[in-house]
Each structure stands twice: as C-alpha cells, then as structure tokens.
C-alpha positions in Angstrom: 0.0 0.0 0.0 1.1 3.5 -0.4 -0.5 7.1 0.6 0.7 8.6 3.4 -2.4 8.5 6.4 -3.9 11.8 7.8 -3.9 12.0 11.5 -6.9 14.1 13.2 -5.9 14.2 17.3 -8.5 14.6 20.0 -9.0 18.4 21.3 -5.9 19.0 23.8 -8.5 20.1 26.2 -10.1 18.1 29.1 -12.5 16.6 27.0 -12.7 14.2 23.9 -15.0 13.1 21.5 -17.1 9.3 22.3 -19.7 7.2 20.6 -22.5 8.3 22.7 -25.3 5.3 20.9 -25.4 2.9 17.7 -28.3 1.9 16.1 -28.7 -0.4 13.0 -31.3 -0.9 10.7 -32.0 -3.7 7.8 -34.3 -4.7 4.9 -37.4 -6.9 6.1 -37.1 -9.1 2.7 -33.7 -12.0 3.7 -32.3 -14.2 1.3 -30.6 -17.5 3.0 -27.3 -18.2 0.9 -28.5 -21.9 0.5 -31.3 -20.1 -2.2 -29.0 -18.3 -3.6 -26.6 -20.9 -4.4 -29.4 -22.8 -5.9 -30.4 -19.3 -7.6 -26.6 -19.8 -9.1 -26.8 -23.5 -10.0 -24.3 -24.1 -7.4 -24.3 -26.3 -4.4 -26.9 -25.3 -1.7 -23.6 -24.7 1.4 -21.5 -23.3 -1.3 -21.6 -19.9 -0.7 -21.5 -20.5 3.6 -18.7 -22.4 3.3 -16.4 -19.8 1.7 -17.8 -16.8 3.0 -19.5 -17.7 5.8 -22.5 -15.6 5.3 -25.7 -17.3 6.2 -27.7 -14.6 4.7 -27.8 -11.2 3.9 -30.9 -8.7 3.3 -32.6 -7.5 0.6 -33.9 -3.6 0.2 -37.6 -3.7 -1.4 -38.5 -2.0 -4.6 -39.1 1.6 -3.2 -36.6 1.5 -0.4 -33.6 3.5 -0.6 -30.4 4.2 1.0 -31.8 7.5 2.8 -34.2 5.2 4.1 -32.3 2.6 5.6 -30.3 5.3 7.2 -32.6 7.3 8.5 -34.2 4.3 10.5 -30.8 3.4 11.7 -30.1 6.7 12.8 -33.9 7.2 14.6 -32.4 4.1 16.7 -28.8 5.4 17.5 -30.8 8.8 18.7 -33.0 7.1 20.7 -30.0 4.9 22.5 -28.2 7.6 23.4 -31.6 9.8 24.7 -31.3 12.6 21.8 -33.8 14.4 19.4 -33.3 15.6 16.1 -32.7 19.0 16.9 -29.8 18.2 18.9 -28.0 17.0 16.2 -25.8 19.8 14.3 -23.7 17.8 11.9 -24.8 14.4 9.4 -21.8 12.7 8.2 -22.9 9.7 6.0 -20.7 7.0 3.5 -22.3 5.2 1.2 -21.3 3.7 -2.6 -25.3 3.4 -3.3 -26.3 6.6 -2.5 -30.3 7.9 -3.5 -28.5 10.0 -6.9 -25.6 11.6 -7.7 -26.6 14.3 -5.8 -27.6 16.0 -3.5 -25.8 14.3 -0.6 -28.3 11.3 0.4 -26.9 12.9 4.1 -29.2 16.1 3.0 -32.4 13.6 2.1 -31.8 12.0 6.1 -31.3 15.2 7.6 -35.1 15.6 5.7 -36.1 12.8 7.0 -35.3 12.9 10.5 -36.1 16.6 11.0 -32.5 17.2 12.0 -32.9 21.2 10.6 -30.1 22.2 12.6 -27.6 20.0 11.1 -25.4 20.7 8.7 -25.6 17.6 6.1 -22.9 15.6 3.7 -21.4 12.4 2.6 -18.3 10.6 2.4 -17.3 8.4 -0.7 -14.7 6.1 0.8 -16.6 2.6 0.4 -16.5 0.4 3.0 -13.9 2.8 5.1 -16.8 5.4 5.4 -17.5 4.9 8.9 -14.1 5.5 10.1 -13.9 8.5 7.8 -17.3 9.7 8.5 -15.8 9.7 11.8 -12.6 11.6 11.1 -15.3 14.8 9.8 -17.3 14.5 12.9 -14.5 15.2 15.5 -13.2 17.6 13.2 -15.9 19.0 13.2 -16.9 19.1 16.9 -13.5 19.8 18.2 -14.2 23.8 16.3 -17.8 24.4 17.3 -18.8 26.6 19.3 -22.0 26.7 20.6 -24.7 25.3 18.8 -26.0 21.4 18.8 -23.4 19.8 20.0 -23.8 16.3 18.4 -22.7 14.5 15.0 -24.4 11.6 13.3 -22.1 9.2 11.6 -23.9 6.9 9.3 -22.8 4.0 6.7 -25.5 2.8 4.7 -25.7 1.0 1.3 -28.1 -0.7 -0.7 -26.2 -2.8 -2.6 -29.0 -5.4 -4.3 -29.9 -2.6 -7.2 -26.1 -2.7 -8.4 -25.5 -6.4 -8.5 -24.9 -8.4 -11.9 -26.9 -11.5 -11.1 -25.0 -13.5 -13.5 -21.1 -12.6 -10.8 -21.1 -15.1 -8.4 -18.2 -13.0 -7.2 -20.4 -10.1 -5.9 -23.9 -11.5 -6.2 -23.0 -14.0 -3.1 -20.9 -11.5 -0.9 -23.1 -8.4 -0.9 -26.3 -7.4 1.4 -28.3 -4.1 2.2 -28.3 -2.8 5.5 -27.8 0.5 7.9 -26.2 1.5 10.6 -25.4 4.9 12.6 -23.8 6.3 16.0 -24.1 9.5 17.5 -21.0 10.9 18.3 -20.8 13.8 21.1 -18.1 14.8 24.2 -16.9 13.2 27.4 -14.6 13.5 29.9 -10.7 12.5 29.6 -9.5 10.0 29.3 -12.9 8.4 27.5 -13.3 8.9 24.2 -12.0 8.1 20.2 -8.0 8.1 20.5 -6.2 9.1 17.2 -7.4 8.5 13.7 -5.0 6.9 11.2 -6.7 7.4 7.5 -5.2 6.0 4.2 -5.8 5.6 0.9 -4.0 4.2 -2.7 -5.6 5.3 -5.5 -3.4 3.3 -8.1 -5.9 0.7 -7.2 -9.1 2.0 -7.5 -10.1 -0.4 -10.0 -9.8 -3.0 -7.4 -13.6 -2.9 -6.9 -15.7 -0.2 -8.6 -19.1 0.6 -10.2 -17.3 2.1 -13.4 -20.5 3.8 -15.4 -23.0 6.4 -14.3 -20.4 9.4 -13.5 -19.2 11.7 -15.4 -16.4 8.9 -17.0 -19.1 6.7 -18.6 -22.5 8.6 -18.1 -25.2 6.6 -18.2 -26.4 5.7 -21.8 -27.6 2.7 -24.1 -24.1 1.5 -24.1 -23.3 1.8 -20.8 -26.3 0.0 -19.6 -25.9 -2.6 -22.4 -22.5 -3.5 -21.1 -23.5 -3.8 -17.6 -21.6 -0.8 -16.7 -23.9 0.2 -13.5 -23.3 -2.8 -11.5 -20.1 -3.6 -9.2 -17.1 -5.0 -10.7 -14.6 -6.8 -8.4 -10.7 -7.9 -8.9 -11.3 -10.9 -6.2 -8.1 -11.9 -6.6 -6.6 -8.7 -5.4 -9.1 -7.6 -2.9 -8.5 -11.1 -0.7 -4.6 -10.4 -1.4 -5.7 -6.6 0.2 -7.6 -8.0 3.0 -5.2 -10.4 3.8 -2.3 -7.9 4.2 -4.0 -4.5 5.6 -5.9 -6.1 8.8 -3.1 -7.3 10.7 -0.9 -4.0 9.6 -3.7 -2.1 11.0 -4.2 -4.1 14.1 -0.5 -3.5 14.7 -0.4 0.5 13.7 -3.7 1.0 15.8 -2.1 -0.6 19.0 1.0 1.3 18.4 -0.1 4.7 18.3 -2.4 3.9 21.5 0.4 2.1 23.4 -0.7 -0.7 23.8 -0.7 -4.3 22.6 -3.4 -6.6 20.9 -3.8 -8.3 23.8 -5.0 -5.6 25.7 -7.9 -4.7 23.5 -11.1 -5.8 24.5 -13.1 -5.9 21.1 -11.7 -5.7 17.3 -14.4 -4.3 15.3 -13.4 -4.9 11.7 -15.0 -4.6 7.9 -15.7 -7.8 7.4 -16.8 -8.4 3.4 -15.7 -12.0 4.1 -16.7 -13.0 7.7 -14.5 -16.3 7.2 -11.4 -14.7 5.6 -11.3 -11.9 8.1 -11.7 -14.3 11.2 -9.1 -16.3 10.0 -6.5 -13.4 10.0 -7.0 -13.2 14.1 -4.0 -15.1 14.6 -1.3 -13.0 12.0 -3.0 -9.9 14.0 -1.9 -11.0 17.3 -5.5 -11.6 18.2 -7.6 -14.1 20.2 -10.5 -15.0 18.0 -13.0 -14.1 20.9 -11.3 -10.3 20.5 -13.1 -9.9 16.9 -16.9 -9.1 16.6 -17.6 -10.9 13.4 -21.2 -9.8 12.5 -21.4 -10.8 9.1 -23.0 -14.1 9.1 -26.5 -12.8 8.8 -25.9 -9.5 7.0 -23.0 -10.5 4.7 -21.2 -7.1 3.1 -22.9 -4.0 4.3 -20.1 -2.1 3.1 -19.6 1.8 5.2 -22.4 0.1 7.0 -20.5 -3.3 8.2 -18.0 -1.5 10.9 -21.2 0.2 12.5 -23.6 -2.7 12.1 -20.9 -4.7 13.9 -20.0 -2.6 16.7 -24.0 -2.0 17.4 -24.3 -5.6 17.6 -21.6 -5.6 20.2 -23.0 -2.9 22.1 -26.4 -4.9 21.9 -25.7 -8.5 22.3 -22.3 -8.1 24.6 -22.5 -4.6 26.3 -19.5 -2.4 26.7 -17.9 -1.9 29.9 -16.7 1.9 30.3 -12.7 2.0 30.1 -13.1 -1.0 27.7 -10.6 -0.4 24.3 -12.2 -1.1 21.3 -10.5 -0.7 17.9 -12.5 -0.2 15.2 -10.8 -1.1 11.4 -12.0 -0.3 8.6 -10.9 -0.9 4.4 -12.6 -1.0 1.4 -12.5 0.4 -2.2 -10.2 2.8 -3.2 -8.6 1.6 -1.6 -9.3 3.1 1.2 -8.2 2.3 5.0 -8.6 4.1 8.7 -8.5 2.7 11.9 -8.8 3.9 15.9 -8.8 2.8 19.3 -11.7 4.1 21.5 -11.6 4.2 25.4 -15.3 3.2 25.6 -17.3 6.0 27.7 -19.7 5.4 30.6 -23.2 5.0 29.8 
C-alpha cells in the first residue's frame, strides 16, 4: 500500500469526542445463501462455506439508501436519549447513495427533521465509517455553541447494483444500515487518534465504473452492464489479507498498547470467514473480533457500524473498555482507531 495516512488528534483540552449510541437498521425481505446458491446452479452450502454468510438482506422496490439510514439513525438517537434537533452535523458514507446528488446525508437530515444540522457524505466505500468519523471530531472539536452532536452513518443498498450473473459479488453483498451518534466526554474516554489512508493506483480494485461523469449513463453503458459492481477478487483477498493485521499493529501502536490488551476488534468484514481467519497473524484471540457478518454479509460503510452496534447490543460495553474499530474497502481506502469506551 502507499499514501501517506492523515492523523486528526482529540482536542488537547479536558474533553474528547465518544460514541454516545449505535443503532442499525435492515431490509425486512432476507435471502438464506442456500437459495442463492441454488439461484446460481451451485451447491446449496457453497456460498457459507467460503464466506460464511448465512444470509444477507434485501432492500424492497421503493426502499432507498436514505431510508435505511434514517431508520438506523432514529435508533442510534434514541439509545443515546437525543432528538433531532440536537443534532448539528450528518456525516454519512455510502457507494449506493439515492443519486448523484444531492448528498443522500441532505435527504436523512429531511427525513429525521435534524434542521439544525449541517448535512454531507463521504465516498470512501467500506472505510466510510471510520472517515465519516474523522469529519465528525473535526468537526466538533471547532464548534462553538450550537447542537453539539454528530451523526455518523454507513448505509448501502447494494442489491440494485448487482450483476446476477457474478457469483463473485452476487454472493458477498447485502443491504443494511447503521449509525452512531458521536458527542463529548470526559478524559481519558473517548476516540484516540485517527490513522486514514488511501492508494488510489488501485481503484479499479472494486468499482461501479458507469454512471459518473467517465461513462455517463447511456444505451451502451447500460448494455454493457456498466452500472453494476465490478470486483478484482483476486486482489481484494490479497488486500484484505495484508492490511488487517498492519492495522491491528499501527492501531495498537499509536495507543500504546498491545493486541492483547484490546477488549473488542471491530473490523470490515466483506468475508466474515477470511477476516476471522487473520486473528491469529494480527496477534488476536478469535473471541477479540466481533464478526457480525453471518447474517448480514457485506454491508459495506455500513459493516463497521452494524458490527460494533451488535456488540454494544448482544455483549454490552464496559466503560474503560478499548475497542479498535478497522475499517478498508475500495479505493482503496483504510482508517482505523482505538476508542476508550465511555460510561453510559
């Protein structure tokens, strides 16, 4: 990988910046990979046995990314006792967004009533999340005076960009949500430093190449299957393979302190199997990772955030617990940071 990462510090003052609730949200309609390998004229466990992924969900005809977000951020609000108008900034990632513009950010802040929040998104895939979180502390750490709470979100709705003949995507990626508000708390709580990356030699890695301004969306475009993902899966296992355990070891560095002292790893995970098999090379104990991809499968921005709310739901985090959160994606994209979990 090259690209050199952008640091963003917590505020030198008494304070930092904490997740302060999560909240996910997904797609009633669920497709069990046994169909789908049917679907594919494969074998009914082929798709779980490399992947995995049990099933994943499905978005319905009318439902779009805005939506899914804006239920998953109604339910991060609500978990950490907030109203819409307590939210000043709306930082959302998404690949699938509702059009090319405006910011599907602006259509949530809409939807949610948030009219004192500034709104925008992030375009760096499945790294969003950490990114999204990057703008939020930014942002916070400058205010002054006003609402004093972001809204990170990942969403994606990846079923309406799927070639149904690429087994390669077809049986990795799933629709789903999920958000956490991000506000202040007292030292020593709080998100430590935030490592970002990116290498944009290799941003044909993974990429929905027509429907910009490159390949605008036309007979030939659409002809040629030009507005569904395209994936290199050769070189995004190769990626995967080597960025986890480098950020596992960069994350614990800059924090001081070693793998094993983390309480939860909170990776992307657009191969549950593949990314809990890299625990060991990581210097992790299995039980370390939250692996939450069985029943969602890729989420993209929204598998970090999906994960970690299923931690906070399912497991419950103690205050002074560290929990790194890693993300990487398309891009290629990468971010990680450890976060001195808050009291509730």
């Amino acid at each position: 990988m090259s690209g050199r990462p952008y640091e963003v510090r917590p505020s030198t003052e008494q304070q930092s910046w904490a997740i302060r609730g999560t909240g996910s949200f997904l797609p009633a309609e669920q497709v069990s990979s046994e169909d789908l390998s049917r679907a594919m004229g494969l074998e009914p466990e082929w798709i779980e046995r490399r992947t995995g992924i049990r099933r994943r969900h499905v978005a319905a005809a009318g439902e779009a990314a805005s939506d899914l977000a804006a239920g998953a951020a109604r339910r991060a609000m609500d978990a950490g006792g907030l109203r819409p108008e307590d939210i000043g900034l709306i930082v959302l990632g998404t690949s699938t967004p509702d059009e090319l513009g405006p910011s599907t950010a602006c259509r949530v802040q809409a939807a949610l009533g948030a009219w004192n929040a500034a709104a925008f998104d992030v375009a760096a895939a499945c790294t969003g999340f950490v990114y999204g979180l990057q703008a939020a502390v930014g942002w916070l750490a400058t205010q002054r005076g006003g609402s004093p709470y972001a809204l990170v979100i990942g969403v994606e709705v990846y079923s309406k960009f799927l070639d149904p003949g690429d087994r390669g995507t077809r049986a990795l990626f799933g629709d789903g949500a999920a958000a956490a508000v991000v506000g202040a708390v007292p030292a020593p709580y709080g998100i430590g430093t935030l490592t970002l990356g990116s290498d944009g030699s290799r941003a044909g890695d993974v990429l929905i190449p027509a429907g910009g301004s490159r390949i605008p969306a036309g007979p030939a475009s659409l002809a040629a299957g030009g507005h569904t993902i395209r994936m290199d899966g050769r070189a995004v296992r190769d990626f995967i393979t080597a960025v986890f355990p480098r950020l596992v070891a960069e994350a614990t560095e800059i924090a001081g302190v070693k793998p094993s002292d983390l309480a939860l790893v909170v990776p992307h995970q657009p191969n549950p199997r593949l990314v809990a098999s890299l625990a060991p090379e990581a210097g992790l104990d299995p039980a370390q990772l939250v692996i939450a991809g069985h029943d969602v499968g890729n989420i993209g921005a929204a598998s970090l955030p999906y994960a970690l709310d299923h931690a906070v739901r399912t497991r419950g985090i103690e205050p002074g617990e560290l929990v790194l959160l890693a993300g990487f994606g398309a891009g290629l994209t990468w971010g990680h940071t450890v976060i001195t979990w808050p009291p509730g």
